[in-house]
FISE-756201 format. One line per field, with one value per residue (C-alpha): x, y, z; residue number from 1. Coordinates in pm, whole numbers. Example, Ala and Ser with C-alpha at 12.3 -4.5 7.8 and 13.67 -1.06 7.14 Angstrom:
FISE-756201
X (1230,1367)
Y (-450,-106)
Z (780,714)
n (1,2)
end
This chain:
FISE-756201
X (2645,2969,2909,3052,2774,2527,2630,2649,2269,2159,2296,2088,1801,1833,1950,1683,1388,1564,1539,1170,1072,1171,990,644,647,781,620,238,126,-179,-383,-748,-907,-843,-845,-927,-1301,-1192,-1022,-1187,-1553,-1354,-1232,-1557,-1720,-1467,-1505,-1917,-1858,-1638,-1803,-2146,-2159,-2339,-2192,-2434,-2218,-2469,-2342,-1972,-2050,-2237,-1885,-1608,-1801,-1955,-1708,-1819,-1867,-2144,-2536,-2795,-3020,-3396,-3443,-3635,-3922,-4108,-4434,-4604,-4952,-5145,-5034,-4818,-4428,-4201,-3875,-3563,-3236,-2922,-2552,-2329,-2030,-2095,-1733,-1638,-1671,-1332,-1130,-1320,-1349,-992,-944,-1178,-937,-662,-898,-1036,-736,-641,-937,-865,-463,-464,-689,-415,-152,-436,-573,-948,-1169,-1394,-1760,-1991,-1875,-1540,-1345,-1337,-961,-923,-1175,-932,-604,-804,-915,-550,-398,-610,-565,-169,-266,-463,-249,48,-140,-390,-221,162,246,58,179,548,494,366,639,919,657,642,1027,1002,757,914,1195,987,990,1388,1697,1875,1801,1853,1544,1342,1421,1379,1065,962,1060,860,585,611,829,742,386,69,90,313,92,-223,12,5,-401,-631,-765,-813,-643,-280,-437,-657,-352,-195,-502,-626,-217,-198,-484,-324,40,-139,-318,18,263,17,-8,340,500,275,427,753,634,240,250,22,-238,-381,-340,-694,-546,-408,-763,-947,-652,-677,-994,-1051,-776,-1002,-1312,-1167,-1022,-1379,-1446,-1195,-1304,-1658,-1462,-1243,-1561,-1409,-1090,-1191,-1411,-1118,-891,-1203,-1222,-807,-834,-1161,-909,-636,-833,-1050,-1143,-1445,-1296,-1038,-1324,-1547,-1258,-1242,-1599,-1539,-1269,-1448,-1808,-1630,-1574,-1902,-2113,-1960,-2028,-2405,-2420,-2250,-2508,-2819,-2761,-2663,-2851,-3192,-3057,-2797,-2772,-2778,-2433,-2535,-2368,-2739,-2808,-2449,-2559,-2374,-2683,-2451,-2264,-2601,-2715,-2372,-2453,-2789,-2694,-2610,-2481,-2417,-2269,-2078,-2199,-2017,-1641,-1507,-1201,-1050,-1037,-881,-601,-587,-524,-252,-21,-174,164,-9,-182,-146,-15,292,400,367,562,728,872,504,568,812,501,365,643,882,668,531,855,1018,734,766,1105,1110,906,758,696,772,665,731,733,397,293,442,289,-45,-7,83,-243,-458,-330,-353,-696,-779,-621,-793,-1137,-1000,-926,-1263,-1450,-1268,-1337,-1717,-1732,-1818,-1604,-1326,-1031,-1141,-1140,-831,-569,-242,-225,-456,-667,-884,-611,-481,-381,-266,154,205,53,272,584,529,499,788,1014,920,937,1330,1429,1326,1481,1809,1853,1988,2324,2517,2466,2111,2082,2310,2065,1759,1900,2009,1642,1450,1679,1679,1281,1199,1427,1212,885,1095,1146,845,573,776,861,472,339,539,517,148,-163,-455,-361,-646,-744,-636,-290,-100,276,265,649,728,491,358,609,962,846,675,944,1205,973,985,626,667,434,481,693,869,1156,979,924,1294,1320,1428,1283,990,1207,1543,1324,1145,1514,1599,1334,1363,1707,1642,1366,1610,1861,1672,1569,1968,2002,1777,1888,2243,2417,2680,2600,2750,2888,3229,3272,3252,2925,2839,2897,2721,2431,2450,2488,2212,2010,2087,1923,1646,1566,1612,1374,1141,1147,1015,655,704,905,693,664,375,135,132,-251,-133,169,-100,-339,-76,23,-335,-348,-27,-101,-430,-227,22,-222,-365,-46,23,-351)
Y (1670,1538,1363,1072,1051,1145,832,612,757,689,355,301,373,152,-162,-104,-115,-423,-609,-457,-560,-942,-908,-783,-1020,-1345,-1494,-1683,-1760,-1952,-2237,-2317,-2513,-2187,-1886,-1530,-1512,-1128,-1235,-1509,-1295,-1017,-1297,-1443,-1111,-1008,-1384,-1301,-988,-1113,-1465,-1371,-1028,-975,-827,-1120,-1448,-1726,-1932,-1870,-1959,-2295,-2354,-2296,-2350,-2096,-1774,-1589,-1208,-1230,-1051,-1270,-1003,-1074,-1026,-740,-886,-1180,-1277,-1620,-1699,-1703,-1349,-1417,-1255,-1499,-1313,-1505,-1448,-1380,-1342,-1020,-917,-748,-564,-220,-290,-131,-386,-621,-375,-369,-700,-733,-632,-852,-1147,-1102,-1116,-1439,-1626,-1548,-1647,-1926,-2167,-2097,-2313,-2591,-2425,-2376,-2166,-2398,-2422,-2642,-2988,-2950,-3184,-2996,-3033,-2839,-2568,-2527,-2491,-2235,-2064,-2043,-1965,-1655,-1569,-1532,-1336,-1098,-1009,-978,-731,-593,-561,-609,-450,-128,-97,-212,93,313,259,414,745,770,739,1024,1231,1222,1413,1700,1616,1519,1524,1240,929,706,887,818,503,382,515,366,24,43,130,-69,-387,-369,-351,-575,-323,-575,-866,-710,-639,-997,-1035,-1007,-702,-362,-273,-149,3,202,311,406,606,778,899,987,1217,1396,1392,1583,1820,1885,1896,2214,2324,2337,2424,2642,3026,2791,2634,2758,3172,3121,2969,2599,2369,2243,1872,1834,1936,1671,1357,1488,1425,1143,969,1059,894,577,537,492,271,62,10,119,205,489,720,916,959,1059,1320,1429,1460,1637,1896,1953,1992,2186,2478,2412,2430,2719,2858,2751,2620,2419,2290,2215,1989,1819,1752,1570,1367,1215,1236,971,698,817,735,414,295,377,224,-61,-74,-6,-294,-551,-432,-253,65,333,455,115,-140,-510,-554,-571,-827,-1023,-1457,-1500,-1408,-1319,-1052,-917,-884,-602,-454,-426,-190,216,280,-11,-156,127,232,477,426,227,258,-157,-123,189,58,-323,-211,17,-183,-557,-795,-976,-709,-373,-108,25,-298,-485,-217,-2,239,371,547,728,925,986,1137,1290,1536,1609,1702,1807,2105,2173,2205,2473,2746,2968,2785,2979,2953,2597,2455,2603,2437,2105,2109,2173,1870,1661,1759,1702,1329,1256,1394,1160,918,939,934,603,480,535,436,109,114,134,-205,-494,-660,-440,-690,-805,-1156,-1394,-1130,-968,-680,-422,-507,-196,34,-63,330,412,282,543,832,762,634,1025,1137,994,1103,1470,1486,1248,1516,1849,1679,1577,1927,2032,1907,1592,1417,1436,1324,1013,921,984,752,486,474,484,208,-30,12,-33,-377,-484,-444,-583,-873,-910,-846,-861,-1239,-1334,-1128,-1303,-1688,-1678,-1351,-1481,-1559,-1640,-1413,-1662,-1652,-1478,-1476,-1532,-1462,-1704,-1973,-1994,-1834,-1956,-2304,-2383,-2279,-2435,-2757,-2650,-2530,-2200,-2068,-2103,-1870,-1754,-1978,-2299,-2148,-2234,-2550,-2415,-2587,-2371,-2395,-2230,-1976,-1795,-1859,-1618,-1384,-1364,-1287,-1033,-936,-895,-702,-456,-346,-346,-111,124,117,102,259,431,801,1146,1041,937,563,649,820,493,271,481,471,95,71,254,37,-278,-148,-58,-336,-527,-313,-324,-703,-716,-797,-1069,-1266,-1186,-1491,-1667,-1916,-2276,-2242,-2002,-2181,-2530,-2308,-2199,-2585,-2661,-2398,-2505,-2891,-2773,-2534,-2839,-3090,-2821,-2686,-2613,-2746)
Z (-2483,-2702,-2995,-2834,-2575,-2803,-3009,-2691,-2640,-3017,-2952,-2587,-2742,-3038,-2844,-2609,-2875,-3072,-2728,-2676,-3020,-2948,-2610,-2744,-3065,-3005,-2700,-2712,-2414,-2484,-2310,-2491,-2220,-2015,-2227,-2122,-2196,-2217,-2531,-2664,-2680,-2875,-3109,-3154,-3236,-3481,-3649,-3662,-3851,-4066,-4169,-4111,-4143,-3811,-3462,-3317,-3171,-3144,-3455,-3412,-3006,-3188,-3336,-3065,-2781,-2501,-2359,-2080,-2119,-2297,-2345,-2403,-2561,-2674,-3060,-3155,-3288,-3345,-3253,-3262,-3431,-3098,-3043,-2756,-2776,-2879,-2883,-2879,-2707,-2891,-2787,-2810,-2663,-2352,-2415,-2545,-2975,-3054,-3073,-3225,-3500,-3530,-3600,-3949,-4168,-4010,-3985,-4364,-4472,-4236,-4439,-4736,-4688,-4465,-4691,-4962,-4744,-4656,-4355,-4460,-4233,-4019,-4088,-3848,-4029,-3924,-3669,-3316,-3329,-3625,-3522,-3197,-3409,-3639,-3310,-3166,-3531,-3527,-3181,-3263,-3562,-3404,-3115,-3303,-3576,-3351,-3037,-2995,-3278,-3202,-2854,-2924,-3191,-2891,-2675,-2966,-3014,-2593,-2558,-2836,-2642,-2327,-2490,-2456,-2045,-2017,-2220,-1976,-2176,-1878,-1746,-2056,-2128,-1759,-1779,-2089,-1926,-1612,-1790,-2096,-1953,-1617,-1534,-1666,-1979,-2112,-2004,-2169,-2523,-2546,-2549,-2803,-2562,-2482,-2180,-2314,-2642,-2357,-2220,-2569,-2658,-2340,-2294,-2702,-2626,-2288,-2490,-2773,-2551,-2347,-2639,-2729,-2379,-2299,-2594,-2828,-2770,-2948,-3185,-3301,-3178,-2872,-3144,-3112,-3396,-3528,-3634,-3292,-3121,-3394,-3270,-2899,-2948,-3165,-2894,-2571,-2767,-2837,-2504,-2376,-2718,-2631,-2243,-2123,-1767,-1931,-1945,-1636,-1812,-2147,-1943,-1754,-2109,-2268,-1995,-2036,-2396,-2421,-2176,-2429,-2723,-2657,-2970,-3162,-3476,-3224,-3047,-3316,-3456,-3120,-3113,-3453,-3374,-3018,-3201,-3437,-3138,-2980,-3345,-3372,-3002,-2993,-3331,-3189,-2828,-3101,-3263,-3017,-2711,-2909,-2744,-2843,-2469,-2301,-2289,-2209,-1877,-1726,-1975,-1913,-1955,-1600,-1340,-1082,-1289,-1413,-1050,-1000,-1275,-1237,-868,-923,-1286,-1462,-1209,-1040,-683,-441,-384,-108,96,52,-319,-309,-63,-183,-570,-482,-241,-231,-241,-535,-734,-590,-876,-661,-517,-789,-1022,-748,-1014,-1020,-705,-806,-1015,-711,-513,-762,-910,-556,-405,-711,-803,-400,-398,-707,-553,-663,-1009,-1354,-1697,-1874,-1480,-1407,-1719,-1649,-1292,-1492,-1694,-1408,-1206,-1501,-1504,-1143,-1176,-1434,-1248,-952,-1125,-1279,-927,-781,-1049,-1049,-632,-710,-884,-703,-899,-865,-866,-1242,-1200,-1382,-1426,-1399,-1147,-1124,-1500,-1488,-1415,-1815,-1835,-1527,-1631,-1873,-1723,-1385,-1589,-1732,-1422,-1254,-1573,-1512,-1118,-1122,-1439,-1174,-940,-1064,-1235,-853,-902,-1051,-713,-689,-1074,-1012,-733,-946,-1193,-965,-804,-1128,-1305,-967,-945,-1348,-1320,-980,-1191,-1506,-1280,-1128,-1388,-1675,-1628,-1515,-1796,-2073,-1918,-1878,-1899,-1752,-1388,-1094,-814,-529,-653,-376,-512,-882,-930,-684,-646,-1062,-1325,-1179,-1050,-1415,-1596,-1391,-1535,-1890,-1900,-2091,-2381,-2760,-2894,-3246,-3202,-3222,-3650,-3660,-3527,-3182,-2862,-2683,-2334,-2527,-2715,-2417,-2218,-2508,-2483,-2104,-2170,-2408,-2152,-1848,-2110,-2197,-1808,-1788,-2110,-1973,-1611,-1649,-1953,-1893,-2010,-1911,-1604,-1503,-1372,-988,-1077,-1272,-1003,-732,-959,-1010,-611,-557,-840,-691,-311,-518,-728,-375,-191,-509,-534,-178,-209,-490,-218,98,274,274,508,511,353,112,-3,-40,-253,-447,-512,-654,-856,-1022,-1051,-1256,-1478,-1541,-1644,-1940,-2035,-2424,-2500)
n (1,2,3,4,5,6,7,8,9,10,11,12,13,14,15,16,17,18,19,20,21,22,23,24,25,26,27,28,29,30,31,32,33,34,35,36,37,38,39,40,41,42,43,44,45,46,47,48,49,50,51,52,53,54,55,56,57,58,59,60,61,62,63,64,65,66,67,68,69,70,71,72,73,74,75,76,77,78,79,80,81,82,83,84,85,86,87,88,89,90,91,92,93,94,95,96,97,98,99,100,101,102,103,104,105,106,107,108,109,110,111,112,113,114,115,116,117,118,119,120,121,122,123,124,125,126,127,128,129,130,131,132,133,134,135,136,137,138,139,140,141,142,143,144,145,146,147,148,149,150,151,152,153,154,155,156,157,158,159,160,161,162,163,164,165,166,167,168,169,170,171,172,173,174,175,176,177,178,179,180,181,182,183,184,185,186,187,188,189,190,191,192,193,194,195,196,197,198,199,200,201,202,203,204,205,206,207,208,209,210,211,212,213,214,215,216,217,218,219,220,221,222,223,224,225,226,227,228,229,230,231,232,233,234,235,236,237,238,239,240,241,242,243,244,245,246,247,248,249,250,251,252,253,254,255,256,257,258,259,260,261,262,263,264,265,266,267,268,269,270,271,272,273,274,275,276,277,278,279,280,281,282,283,284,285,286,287,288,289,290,291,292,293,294,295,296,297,298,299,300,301,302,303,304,305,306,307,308,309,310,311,312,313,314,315,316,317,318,319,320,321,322,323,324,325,326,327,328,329,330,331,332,333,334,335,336,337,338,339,340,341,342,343,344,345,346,347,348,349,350,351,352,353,354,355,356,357,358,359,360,361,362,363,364,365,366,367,368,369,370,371,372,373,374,375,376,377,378,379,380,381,382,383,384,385,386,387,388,389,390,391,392,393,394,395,396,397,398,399,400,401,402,403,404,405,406,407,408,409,410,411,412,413,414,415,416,417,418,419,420,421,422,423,424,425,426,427,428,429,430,431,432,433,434,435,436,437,438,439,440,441,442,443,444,445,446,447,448,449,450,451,452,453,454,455,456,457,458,459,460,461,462,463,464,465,466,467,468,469,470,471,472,473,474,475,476,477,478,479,480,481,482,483,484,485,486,487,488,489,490,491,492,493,494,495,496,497,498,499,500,501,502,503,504,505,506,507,508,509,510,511,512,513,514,515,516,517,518,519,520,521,522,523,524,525,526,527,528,529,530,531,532,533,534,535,536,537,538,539,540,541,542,543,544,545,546,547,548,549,550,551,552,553,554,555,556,557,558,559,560,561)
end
């Protein structure tokens, strides 16, 4: 490369992540009445720890009001003078503890900062309006610290990583907006949840593991590195700390790592690093559900939820085909049409590693690395096919398939960069299709994910029938702009711009290529994005398009409450 293109790269990159950082800080979307009981129990638990020094809910649920996803879990003792068991029940959070956890600090330090600019921390004499503005004010606070923050961060170390996989920056950086801008990873950045930090810390683990795998006769002698078996490992635990349902995955990264890191010392460090998230969650289930083995989702408040649970393991029975189908291609929620850039992790690697036969060194490798996630991915996909509640209830996309964007958006960088290796033609085309399917999931997802997060299941087109119709009434979420004085319509108009520009960074900058290249590439973009956009705009029934109308009119009436 010249030094001119490598300063035209320097500059993609850094334009791209300016854009990204506006995106993944500055938007709030936020409705009380109608809150993610995903986040809200999180929130509450976090509160509990911090103001009454107990992981149990029931005053904090006394002072906001009742979530779902919650245990109602009988106290451990307590007999009455007849003799006759009185036990009491109390409320815990029926979700993975992580989180939670992560959110002390940031909250301890909310109470004792807020009260110094008149915002005191509620108690049970407090006015209910000023127990819901303490509620959203540490919502905000926590997602930005907890949440956005961390996985904005994650996106800059993945574009890093996949340096290792391609030099072509369009490649990376398409791939890092798919993934990052593109699919409900961006959506669940914005929550006071786990699903995105899943995906950061199952992928951190596999990127560790790989990094060693692919590259250690360069850079460590053929000899594994101890600290990167104790963060592979620490990473694989707290994937499953973070979300009970990434137990298949953190098996499948354990597995990879234990061939990678087969010496003892190696392994012993390993061991440490995922005994760490594994101490902490039976600590966690011994002291909320009486058990170190058991999670609560048998004891979940909502008797219809306990009754799923309560069938095969926890809930999880034998896979079934409609799941399987209906999460990968379903117009509303399916993974590839929702985010058609994800199939291109599917079918790039597949031809690409077909096409180079027979494989050698670093490509044998590579091909390694890319069966080890599609195994894990598959075991993600059928465990996620053996709930009865497999869809996941108000959501964006497929919700229990949090790490599935990264692991394909790697994918897809590493099949396009084999592919386009086979001559200047093939890599203009690999471009085109990656840039004009990243801005159809940019479109699509992107724009949902930053107007509104918690979305219901009988929403068929959300793009279509919820996000452009409500903001084409004004009704967009708080954002950072309204600090300055700036109206909440022209702030998110500027973070959807900034939104929309960065897809257009990563898809279309103009590097090592001539300008008939270029515009073959952007030709070949725009088919794609077309093609891509597809589903969102699938027409729809005359009882679809009236259930779509309700669903609106009740999301009007609550709007910025």
């Amino acid at each position: 490369m010249t030094m001119a293109s490598v300063r035209s790269s320097r500059m993609a990159v850094r334009i791209f992540f300016v854009l990204t950082f506006i995106i993944f800080t500055c938007s709030f979307p936020y409705i009380r009445a109608i809150n993610n009981p995903n986040e809200n129990v999180r929130i509450y638990m976090t509160m509990a720890i911090v103001e009454e020094g107990t992981v149990c809910l029931d005053k904090i649920v006394a002072r906001y009001g009742w979530v779902n996803d919650m245990a109602r879990v009988p106290a451990p003792s307590g007999n009455d003078p007849n003799g006759r068991t009185n036990r009491p029940l109390r409320y815990f959070s029926v979700k993975a503890p992580a989180v939670s956890y992560a959110g002390v600090p940031i909250y301890w330090a909310l109470t004792k900062i807020a009260p110094l600019f008149s915002r005191p921390v509620p108690d049970d004499t407090t006015p209910l309006q000023e127990k819901s503005d303490w509620l959203r004010l540490s919502t905000l606070v926590l997602r930005l610290f907890v949440i956005q923050l961390p996985c904005f961060a994650f996106l800059i170390w993945l574009e890093r990583w996949l340096r290792l996989v391609t030099r072509d920056t369009v490649l990376r950086l398409t791939a890092v907006a798919a993934a990052g801008l593109g699919t409900n990873y961006l959506a669940y950045s914005l929550m006071f949840v786990s699903h995105s930090l899943f995906a950061v810390a199952a992928f951190a683990s596999f990127a560790i593991t790989t990094r060693e795998f692919v590259l250690r006769d360069a850079v460590v002698g053929n000899r594994s590195n101890a600290r990167a078996a104790f963060f592979s490992g620490l990473f694989a635990g707290l994937a499953t700390l973070l979300e009970y349902h990434a137990l298949p995955v953190s098996i499948a990264l354990t597995i990879y790592a234990f061939c990678i890191f087969w010496k003892p010392i190696r392994l012993a460090y390993f061991i440490v690093g995922g005994g760490i998230s594994v101490a902490i969650l039976m600590a966690y289930q011994w002291c909320a559900f009486n058990n170190p083995f058991t999670p609560g989702h048998r004891m979940v408040e909502s008797a219809a939820f306990a009754a799923n649970h309560a069938r095969g393991l926890f809930g999880i029975v034998s896979p079934t085909f409609e799941p399987l189908f209906e999460l990968s291609v379903n117009r509303t929620f399916g993974f590839f049409s929702t985010s058609p850039f994800m199939l291109l992790g599917l079918l790039a690697p597949a031809l690409a590693f077909a096409l180079h036969q027979p494989l050698r060194g670093d490509q044998r490798r590579w091909a390694t690395a890319v069966a080890v996630a599609g195994t894990a991915m598959l075991l993600l996909w059928l465990s996620v096919s053996a709930f009865p509640a497999w869809r996941g209830g108000w959501t964006i996309g497929p919700r229990y398939l949090g790490a599935a964007p990264i692991f394909f958006a790697f994918a897809a960088a590493l099949g396009l960069e084999q592919l386009a290796r086979t001559s200047t033609s093939a890599r203009t085309i690999a471009r085109g299709v990656a840039g004009g399917f990243a801005l159809a999931g940019v479109a699509n997802m992107g724009l949902v994910s930053l107007h509104y997060n918690t979305l219901p299941e009988d929403l068929i087109r959300p793009l279509v029938d919820f996000t452009i119709p409500l903001i084409e009434k004004g009704l967009v979420p708080r954002n950072a702009a309204q600090l300055l004085g700036i109206s909440a319509t022209c702030g998110f108009t500027m973070i959807v711009a900034a939104l929309f520009l960065a897809g257009l960074v990563a898809a279309c900058w103009r590097l090592g290529c001539n300008w008939r290249q270029w515009f073959t590439r952007i030709l070949v973009a725009a088919i794609a994005a077309c093609i891509g956009l597809a589903p969102a705009f699938w027409p729809e029934s005359v009882s679809e398009a009236r259930q779509s109308q309700a669903i609106r009119d009740g999301f009007e009436k609550g709007w910025n409450k």
